[in-house]
C-alpha atoms as a printed R data frame, in Angstrom:
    type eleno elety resid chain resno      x       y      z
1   ATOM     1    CA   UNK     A     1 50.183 -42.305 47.744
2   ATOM     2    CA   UNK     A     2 53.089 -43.375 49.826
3   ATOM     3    CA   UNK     A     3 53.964 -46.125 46.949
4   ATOM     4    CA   UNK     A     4 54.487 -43.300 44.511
5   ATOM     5    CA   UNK     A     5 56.125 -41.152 46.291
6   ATOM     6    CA   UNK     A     6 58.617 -43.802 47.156
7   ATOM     7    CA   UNK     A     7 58.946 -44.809 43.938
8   ATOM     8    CA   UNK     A     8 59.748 -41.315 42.812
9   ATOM     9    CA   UNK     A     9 62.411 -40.858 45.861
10  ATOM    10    CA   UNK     A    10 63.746 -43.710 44.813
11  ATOM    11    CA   UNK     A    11 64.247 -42.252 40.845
12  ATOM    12    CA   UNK     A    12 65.522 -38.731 42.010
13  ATOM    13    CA   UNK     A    13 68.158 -40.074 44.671
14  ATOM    14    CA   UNK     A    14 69.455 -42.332 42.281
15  ATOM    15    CA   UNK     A    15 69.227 -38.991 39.988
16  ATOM    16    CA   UNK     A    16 71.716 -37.277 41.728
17  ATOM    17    CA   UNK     A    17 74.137 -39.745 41.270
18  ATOM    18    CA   UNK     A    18 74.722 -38.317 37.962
19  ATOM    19    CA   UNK     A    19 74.321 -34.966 39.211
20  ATOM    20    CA   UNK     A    20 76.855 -32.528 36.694
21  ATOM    21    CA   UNK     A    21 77.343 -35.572 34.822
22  ATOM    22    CA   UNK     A    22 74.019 -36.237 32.691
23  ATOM    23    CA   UNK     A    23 71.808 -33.412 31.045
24  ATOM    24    CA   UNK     A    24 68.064 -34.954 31.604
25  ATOM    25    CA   UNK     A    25 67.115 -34.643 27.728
26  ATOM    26    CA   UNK     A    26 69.827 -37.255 27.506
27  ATOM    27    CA   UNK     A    27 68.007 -39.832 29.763
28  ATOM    28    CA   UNK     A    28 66.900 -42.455 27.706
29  ATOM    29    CA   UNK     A    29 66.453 -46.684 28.016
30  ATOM    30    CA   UNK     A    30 70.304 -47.058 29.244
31  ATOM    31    CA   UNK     A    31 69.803 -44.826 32.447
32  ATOM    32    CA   UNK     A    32 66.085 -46.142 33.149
33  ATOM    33    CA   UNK     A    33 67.902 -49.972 33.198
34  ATOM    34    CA   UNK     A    34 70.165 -49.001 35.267
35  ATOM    35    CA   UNK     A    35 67.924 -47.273 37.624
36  ATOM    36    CA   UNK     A    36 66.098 -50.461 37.522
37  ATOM    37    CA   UNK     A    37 69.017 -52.468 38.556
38  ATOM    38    CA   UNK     A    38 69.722 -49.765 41.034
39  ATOM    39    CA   UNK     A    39 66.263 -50.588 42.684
40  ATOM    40    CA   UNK     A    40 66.406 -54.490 42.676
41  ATOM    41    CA   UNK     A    41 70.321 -54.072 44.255
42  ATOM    42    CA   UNK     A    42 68.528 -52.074 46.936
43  ATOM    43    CA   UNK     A    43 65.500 -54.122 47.353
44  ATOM    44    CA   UNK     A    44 67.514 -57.579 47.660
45  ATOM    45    CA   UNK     A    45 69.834 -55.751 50.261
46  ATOM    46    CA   UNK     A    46 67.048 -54.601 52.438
47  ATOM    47    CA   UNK     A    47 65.556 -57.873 52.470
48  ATOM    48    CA   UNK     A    48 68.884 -59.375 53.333
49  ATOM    49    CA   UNK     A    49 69.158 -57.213 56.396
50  ATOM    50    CA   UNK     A    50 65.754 -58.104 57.365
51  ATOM    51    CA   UNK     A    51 66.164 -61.734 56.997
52  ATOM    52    CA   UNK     A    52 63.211 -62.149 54.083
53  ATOM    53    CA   UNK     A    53 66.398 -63.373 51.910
54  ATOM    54    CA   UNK     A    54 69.215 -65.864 52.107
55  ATOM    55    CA   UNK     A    55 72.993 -64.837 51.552
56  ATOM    56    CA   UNK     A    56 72.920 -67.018 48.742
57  ATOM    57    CA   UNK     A    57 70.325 -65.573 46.947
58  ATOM    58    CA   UNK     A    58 71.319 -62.136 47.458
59  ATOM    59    CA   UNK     A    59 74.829 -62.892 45.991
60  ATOM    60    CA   UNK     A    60 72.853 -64.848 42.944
61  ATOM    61    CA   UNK     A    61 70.727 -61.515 42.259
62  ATOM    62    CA   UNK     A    62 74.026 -59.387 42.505
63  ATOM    63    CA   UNK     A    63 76.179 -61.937 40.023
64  ATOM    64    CA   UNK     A    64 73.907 -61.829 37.491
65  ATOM    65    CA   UNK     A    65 73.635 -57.549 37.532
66  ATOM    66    CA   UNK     A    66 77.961 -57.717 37.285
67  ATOM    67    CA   UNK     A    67 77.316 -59.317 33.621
68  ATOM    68    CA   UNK     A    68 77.209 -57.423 30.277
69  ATOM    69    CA   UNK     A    69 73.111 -57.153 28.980
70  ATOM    70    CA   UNK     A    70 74.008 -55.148 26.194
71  ATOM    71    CA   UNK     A    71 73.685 -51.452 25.117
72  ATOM    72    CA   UNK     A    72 70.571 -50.661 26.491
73  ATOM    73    CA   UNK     A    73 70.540 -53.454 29.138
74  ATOM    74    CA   UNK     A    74 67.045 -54.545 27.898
75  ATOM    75    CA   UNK     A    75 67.871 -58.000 28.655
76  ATOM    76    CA   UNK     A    76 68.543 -57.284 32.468
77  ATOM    77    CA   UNK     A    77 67.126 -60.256 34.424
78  ATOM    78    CA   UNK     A    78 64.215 -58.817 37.106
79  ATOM    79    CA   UNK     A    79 64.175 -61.468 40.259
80  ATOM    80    CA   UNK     A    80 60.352 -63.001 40.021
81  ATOM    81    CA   UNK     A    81 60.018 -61.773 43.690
82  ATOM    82    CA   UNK     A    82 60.734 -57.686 42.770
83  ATOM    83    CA   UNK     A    83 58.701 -58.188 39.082
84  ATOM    84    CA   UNK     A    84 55.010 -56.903 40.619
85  ATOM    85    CA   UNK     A    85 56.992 -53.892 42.837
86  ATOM    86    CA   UNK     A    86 58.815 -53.026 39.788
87  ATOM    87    CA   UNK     A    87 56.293 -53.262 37.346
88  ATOM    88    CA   UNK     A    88 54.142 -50.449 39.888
89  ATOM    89    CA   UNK     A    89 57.833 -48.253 39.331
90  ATOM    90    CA   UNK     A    90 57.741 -48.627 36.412
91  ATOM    91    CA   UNK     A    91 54.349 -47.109 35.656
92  ATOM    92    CA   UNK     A    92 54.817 -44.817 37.997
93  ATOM    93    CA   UNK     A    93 57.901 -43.142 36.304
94  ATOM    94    CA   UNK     A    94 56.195 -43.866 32.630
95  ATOM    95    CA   UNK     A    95 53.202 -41.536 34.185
96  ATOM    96    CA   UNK     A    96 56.279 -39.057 35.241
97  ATOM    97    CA   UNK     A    97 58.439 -39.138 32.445
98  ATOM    98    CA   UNK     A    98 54.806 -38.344 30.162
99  ATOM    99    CA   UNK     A    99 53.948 -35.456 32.413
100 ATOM   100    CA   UNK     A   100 57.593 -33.965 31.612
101 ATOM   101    CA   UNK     A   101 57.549 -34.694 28.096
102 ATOM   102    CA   UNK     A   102 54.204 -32.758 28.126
103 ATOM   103    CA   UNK     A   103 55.782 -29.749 30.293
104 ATOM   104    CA   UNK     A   104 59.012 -29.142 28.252
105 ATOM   105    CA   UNK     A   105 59.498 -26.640 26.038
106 ATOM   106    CA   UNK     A   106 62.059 -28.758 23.842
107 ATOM   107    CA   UNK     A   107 59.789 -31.191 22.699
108 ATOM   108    CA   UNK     A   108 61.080 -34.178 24.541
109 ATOM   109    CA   UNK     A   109 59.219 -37.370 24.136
110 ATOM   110    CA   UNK     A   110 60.761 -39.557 27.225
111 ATOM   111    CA   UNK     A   111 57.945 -42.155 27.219
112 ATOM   112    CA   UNK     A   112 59.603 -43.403 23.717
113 ATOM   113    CA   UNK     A   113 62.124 -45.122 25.450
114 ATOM   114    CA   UNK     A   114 60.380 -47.507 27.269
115 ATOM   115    CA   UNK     A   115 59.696 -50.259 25.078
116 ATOM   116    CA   UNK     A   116 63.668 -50.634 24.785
117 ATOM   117    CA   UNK     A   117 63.442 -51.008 28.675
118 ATOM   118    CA   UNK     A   118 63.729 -54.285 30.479
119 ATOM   119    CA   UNK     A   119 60.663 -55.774 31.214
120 ATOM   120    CA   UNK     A   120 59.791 -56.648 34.728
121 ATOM   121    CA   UNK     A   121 56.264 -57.648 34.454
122 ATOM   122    CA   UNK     A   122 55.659 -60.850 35.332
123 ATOM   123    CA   UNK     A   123 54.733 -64.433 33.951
124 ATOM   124    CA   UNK     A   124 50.846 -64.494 35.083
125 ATOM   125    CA   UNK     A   125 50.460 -68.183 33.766
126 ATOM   126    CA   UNK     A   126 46.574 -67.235 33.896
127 ATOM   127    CA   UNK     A   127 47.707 -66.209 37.611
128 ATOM   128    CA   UNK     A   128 45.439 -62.926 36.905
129 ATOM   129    CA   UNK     A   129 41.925 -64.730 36.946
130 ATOM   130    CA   UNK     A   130 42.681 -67.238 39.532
131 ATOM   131    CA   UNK     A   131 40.905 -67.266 42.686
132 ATOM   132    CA   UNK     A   132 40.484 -69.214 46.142
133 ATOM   133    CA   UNK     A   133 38.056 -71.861 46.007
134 ATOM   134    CA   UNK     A   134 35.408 -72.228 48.879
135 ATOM   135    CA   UNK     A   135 37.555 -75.282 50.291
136 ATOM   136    CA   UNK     A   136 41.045 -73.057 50.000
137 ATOM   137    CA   UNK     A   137 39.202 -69.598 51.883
138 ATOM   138    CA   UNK     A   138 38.180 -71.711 54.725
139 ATOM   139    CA   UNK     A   139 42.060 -73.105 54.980
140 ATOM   140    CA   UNK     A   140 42.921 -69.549 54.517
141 ATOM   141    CA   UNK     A   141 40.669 -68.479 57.456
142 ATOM   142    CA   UNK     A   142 41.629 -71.422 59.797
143 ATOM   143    CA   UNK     A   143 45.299 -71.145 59.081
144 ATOM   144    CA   UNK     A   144 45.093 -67.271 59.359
145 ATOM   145    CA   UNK     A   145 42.983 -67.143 62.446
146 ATOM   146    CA   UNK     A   146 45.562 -69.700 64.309
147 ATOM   147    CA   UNK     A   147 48.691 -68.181 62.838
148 ATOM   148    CA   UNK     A   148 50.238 -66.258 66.021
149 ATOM   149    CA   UNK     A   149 50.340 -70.158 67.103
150 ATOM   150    CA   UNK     A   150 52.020 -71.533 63.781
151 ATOM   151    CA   UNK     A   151 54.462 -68.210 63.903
152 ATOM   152    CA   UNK     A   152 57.457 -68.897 65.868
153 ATOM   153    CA   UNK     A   153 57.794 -72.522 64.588
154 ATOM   154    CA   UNK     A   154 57.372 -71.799 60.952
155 ATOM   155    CA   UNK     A   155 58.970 -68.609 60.744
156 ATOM   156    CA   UNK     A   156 61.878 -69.276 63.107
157 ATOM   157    CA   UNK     A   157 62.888 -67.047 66.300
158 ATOM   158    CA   UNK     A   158 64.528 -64.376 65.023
159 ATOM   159    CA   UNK     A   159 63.931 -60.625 66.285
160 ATOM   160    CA   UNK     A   160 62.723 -60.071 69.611
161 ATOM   161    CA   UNK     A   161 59.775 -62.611 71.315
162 ATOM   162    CA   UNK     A   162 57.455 -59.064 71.783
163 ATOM   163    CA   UNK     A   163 58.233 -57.740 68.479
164 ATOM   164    CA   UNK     A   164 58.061 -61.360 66.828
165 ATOM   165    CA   UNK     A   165 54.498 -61.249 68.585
166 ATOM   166    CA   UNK     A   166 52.674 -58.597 67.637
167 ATOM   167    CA   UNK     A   167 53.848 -58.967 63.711
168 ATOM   168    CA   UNK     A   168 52.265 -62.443 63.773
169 ATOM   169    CA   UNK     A   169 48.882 -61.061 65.325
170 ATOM   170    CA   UNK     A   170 48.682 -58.037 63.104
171 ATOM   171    CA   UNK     A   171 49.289 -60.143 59.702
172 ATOM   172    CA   UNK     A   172 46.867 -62.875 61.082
173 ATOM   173    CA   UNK     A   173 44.497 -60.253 61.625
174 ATOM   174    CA   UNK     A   174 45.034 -58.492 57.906
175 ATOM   175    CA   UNK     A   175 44.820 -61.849 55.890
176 ATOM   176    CA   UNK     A   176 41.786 -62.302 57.812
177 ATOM   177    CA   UNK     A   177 40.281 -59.569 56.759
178 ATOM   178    CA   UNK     A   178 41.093 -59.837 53.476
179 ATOM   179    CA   UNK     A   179 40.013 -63.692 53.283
180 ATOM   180    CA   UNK     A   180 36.353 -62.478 55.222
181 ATOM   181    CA   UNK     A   181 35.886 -59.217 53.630
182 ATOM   182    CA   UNK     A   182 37.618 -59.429 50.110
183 ATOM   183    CA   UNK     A   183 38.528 -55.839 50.545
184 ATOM   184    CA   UNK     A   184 41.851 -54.257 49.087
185 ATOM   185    CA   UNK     A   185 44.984 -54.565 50.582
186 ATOM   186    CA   UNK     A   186 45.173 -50.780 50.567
187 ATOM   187    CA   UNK     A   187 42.424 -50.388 52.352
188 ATOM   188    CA   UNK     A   188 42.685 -52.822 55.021
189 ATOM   189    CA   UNK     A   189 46.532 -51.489 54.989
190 ATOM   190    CA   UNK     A   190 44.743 -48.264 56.403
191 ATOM   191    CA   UNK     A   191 42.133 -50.001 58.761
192 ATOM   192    CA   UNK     A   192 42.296 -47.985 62.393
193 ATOM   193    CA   UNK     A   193 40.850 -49.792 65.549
194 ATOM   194    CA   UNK     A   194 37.858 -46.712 65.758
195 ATOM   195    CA   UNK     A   195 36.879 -48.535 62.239
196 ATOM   196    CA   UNK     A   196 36.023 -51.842 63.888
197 ATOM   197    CA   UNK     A   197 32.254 -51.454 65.103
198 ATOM   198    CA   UNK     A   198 30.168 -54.217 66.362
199 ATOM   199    CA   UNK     A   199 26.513 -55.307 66.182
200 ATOM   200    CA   UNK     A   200 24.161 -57.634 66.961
201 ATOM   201    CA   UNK     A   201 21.039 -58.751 64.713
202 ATOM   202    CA   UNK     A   202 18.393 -61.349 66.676
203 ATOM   203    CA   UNK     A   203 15.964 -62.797 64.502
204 ATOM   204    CA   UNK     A   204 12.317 -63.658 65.246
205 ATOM   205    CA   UNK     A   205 13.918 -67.733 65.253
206 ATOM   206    CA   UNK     A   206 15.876 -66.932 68.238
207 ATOM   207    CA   UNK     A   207 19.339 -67.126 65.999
208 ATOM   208    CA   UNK     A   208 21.912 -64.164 66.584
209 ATOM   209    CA   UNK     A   209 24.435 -62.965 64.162
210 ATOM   210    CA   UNK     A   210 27.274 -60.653 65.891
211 ATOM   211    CA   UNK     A   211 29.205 -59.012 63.216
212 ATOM   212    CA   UNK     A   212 31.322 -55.967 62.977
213 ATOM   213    CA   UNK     A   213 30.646 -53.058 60.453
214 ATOM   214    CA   UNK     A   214 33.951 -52.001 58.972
215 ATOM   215    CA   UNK     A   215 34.271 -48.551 58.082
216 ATOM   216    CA   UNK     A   216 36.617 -48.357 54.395
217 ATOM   217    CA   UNK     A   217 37.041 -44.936 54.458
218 ATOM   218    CA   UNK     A   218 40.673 -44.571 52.253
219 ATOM   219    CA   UNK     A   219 38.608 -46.856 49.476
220 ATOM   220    CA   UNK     A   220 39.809 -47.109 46.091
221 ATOM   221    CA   UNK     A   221 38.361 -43.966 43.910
222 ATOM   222    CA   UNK     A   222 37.058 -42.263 47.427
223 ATOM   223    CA   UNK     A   223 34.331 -44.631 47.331
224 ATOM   224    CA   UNK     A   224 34.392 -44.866 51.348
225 ATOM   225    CA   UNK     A   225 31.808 -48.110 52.075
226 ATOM   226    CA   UNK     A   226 30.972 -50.242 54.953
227 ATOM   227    CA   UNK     A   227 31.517 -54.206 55.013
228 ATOM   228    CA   UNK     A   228 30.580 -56.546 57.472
229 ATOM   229    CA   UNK     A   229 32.684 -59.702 59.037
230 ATOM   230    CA   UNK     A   230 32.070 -62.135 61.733
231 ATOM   231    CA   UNK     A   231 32.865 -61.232 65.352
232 ATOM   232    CA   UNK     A   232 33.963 -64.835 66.488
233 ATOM   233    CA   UNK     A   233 37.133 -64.584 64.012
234 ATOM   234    CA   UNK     A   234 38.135 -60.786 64.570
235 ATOM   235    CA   UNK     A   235 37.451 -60.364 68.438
236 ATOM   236    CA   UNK     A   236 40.265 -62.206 69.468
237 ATOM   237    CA   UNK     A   237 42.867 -60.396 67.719
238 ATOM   238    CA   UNK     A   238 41.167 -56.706 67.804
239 ATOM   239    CA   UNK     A   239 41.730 -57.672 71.692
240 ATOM   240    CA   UNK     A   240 45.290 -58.329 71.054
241 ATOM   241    CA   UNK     A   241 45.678 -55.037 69.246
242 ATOM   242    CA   UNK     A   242 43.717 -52.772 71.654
243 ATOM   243    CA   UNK     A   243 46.317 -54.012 74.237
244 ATOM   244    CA   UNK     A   244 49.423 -53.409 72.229
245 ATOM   245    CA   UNK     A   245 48.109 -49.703 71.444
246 ATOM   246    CA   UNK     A   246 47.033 -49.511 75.128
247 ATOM   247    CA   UNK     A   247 43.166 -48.698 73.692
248 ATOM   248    CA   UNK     A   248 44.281 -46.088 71.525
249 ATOM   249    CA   UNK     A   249 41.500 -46.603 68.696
250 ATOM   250    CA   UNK     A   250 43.172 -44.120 67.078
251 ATOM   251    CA   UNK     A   251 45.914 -46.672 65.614
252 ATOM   252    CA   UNK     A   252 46.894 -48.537 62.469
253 ATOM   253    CA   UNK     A   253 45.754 -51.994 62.905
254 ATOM   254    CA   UNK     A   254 48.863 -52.411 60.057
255 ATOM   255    CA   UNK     A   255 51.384 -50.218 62.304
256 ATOM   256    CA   UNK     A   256 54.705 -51.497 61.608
257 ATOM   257    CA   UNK     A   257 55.357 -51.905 65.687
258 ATOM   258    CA   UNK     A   258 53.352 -51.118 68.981
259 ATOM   259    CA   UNK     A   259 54.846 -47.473 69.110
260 ATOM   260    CA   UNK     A   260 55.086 -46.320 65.597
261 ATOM   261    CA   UNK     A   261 51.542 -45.705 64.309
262 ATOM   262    CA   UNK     A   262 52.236 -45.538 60.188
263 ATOM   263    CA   UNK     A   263 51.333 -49.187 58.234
264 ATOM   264    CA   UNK     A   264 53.502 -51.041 57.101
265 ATOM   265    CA   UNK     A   265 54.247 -51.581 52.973
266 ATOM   266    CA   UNK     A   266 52.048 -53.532 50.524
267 ATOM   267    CA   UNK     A   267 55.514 -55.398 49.796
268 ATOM   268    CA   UNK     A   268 56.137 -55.710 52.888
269 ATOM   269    CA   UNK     A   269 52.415 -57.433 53.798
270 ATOM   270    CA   UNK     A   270 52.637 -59.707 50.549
271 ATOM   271    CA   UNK     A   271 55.979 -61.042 51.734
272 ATOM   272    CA   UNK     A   272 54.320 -62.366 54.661
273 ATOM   273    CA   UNK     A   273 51.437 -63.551 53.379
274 ATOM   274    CA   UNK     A   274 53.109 -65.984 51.262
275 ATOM   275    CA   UNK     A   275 54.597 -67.645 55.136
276 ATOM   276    CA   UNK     A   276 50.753 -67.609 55.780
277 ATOM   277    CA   UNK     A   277 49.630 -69.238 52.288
278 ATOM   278    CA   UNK     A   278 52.622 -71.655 52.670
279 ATOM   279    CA   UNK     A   279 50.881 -72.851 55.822
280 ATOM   280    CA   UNK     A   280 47.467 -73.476 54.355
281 ATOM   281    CA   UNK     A   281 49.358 -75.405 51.633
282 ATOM   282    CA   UNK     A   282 48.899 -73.095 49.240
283 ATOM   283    CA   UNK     A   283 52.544 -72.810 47.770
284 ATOM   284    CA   UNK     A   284 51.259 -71.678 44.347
285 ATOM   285    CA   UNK     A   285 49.300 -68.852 45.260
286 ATOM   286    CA   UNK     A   286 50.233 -65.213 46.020
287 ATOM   287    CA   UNK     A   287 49.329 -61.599 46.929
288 ATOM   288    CA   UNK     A   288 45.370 -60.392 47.108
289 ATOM   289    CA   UNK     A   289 42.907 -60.375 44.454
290 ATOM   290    CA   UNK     A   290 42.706 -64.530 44.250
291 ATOM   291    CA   UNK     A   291 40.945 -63.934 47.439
292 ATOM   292    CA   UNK     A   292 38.798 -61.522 46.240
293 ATOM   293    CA   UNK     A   293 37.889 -62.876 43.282
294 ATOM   294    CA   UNK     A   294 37.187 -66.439 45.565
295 ATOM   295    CA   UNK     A   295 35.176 -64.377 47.656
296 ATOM   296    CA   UNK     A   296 33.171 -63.595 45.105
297 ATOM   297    CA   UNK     A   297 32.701 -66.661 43.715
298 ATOM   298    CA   UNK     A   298 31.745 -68.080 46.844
299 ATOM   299    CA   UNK     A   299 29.160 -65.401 47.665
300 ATOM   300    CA   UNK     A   300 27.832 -65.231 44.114
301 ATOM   301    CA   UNK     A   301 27.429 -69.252 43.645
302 ATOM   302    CA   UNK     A   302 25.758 -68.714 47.092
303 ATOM   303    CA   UNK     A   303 22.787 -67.099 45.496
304 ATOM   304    CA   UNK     A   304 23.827 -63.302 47.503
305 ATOM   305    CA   UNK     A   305 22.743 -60.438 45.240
306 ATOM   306    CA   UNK     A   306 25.376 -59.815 42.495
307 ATOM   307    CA   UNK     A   307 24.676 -56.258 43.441
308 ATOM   308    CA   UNK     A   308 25.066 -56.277 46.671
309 ATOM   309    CA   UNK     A   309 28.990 -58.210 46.515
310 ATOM   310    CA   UNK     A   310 30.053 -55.405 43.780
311 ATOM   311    CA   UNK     A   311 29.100 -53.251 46.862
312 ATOM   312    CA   UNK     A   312 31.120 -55.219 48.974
313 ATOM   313    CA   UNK     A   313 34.182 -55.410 46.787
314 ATOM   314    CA   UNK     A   314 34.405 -52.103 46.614
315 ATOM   315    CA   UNK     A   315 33.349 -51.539 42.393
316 ATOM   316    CA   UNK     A   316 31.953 -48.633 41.175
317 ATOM   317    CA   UNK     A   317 29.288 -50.680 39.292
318 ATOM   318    CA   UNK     A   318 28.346 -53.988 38.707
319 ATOM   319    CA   UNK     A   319 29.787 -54.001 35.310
320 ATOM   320    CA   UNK     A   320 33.234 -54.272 36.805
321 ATOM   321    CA   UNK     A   321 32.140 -57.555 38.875
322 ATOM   322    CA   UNK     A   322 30.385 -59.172 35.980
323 ATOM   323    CA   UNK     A   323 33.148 -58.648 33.572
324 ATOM   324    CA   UNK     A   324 36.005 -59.211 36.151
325 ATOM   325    CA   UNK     A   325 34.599 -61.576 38.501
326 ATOM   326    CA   UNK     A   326 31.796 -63.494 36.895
327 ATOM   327    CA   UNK     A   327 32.601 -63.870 33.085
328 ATOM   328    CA   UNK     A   328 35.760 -65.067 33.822
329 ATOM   329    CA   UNK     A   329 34.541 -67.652 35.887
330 ATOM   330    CA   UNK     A   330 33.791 -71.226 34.935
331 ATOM   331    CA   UNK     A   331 32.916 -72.491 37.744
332 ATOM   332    CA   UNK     A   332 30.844 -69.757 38.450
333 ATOM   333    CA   UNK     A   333 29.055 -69.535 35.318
334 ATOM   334    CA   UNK     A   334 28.168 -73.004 35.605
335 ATOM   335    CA   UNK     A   335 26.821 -72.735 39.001
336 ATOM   336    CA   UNK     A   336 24.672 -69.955 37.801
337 ATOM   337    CA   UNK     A   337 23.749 -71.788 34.421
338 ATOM   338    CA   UNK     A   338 22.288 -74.771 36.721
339 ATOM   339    CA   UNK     A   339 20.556 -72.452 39.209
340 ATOM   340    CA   UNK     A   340 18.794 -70.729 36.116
341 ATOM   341    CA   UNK     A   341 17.860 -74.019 35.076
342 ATOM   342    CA   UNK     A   342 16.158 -75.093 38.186
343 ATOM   343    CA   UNK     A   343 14.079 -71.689 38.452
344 ATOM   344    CA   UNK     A   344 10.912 -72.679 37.260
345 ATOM   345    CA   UNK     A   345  9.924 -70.345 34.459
């Protein structure tokens, strides 16, 4: 929810800017551009104070917004970095703007000006139903798991050593639960310390398995769940966070610092991940679901229960995974293919 409600702070702040000056049946494609612009100028300038930027890029992204795009400015260049956060505005305001026109007595359509609006979705290049392969979520793992080492000489030393610190153990510890879990990044986002609970399964062969159950409970649809992950790659750094919250289970694993306990953006986490994908040598991939959908693949080809990974992943039912996950898989479908043809029948 905090994403929308951004989003919509965003639209009415930059609103009353034209406060006495614009009547709001006259909003139309010209005023949603330039809100648009509005966003990416303020985007690229908090990213400049925060160092996520260069000065030279930041001037780029403001020389191209002092050109003409025409009438409507439907032609207004989106920076590929802002394209996913402005394509979630963008819907977000499209579900607004229908909600008014459904409200107001004059009859108002305002969702008819969007297709003269600039697009800022993004160039998937088939992006959408790629995924990790085994090889690439075990570089993820190592490279995440070792990252508070990699930090200060890939990132730089900027900000100060505590603070520079705990940001590279908490993102280490998020991109390793995403690469072990394949949960959401909005639910590991809201991961607390009293979530992490672990276990210990002997079997009659003498071999032990310590995991910890996870507890999803702010789960996509309210479909709270359980998922399990292995203790020797989380211990370390649930150790590290139970001494920067001074045991205070209580806490966002995600907090944005030691003392303030509220997680920090989705933007904000995908930025970072990219340092952290970078340093697995994996310049061309970005954000989430390619780990997800890996995972899957992985656990699938593996021979696990098809069932029991939609479970995992979070899906309300198993169609989801197969058409999602499993149909748009090659590789998977051929693994599967050769394992049917080796059942005997």
């Amino acid at each position: 929810m905090r994403s929308y409600s951004e989003a919509l702070h965003t639209f009415v702040t930059f609103c009353a800017l034209y406060d006495g000056k614009l009547q709001i049946h006259e909003i139309g494609a010209k005023f949603i551009n330039r809100y648009i612009m509005y966003y990416v100028e303020k985007l690229a300038a908090r990213d400049l104070e925060t160092g996520r930027i260069p000065q030279n890029e930041y001037d780029a992204i403001m020389e191209k917004y002092n050109q003409n795009f025409g009438p409507n400015g439907r032609d207004t260049p989106i920076p590929a970095r802002y394209q996913k956060t402005l394509q979630h505005r963008l819907t977000v305001l499209k579900s607004f703007l229908r909600f008014i026109s459904m409200q107001n007595k004059d009859g108002h359509d305002f969702t008819r000006i969007f297709p003269q609006v600039a697009k800022a979705s993004s160039t998937k290049n088939d992006l959408g139903q790629r995924y990790l392969s085994e090889n690439q979520l075990a570089a993820l793992v190592s490279t995440a798991y070792e990252w508070p080492a990699y930090y200060k000489t890939l990132v730089g030393s900027s900000g100060s050593g505590k603070g520079r610190e705990f940001v590279a153990w908490r993102n280490s510890l998020l991109m390793l639960i995403y690469a072990l879990t394949a949960m959401r990044a909005s639910e590991a986002l809201h991961l607390k310390l009293e979530d992490f609970e672990p276990f210990t399964k002997r079997f009659e062969n003498g071999h032990v398995l310590d995991l910890y159950a996870i507890s999803v409970k702010e789960a996509k649809g309210g479909r709270a769940r359980k998922v399990v992950a292995p203790t020797k790659f989380l211990k370390k750094h649930l150790d590290r966070m139970h001494h920067y919250f001074h045991g205070d289970k209580t806490r966002y694993i995600a907090s944005r610092t030691p003392v303030h306990n509220e997680p920090i953006s989705y933007t904000a986490l995908y930025n970072y991940s990219k340092w952290i994908y970078q340093a697995a040598g994996m310049d061309d991939m970005s954000g989430f679901h390619c780990i997800r959908r890996g995972w899957a693949t992985r656990e699938i080809g593996a021979g696990k229960p098809p069932a029991l990974v939609s479970k995992q992943l979070g899906h309300k039912s198993f169609t989801t995974t197969h058409t999602h996950y499993v149909i748009t898989n090659d590789e998977l479908l051929a693994k599967l293919f050769m394992a049917d043809q080796d059942t005997p029948s």
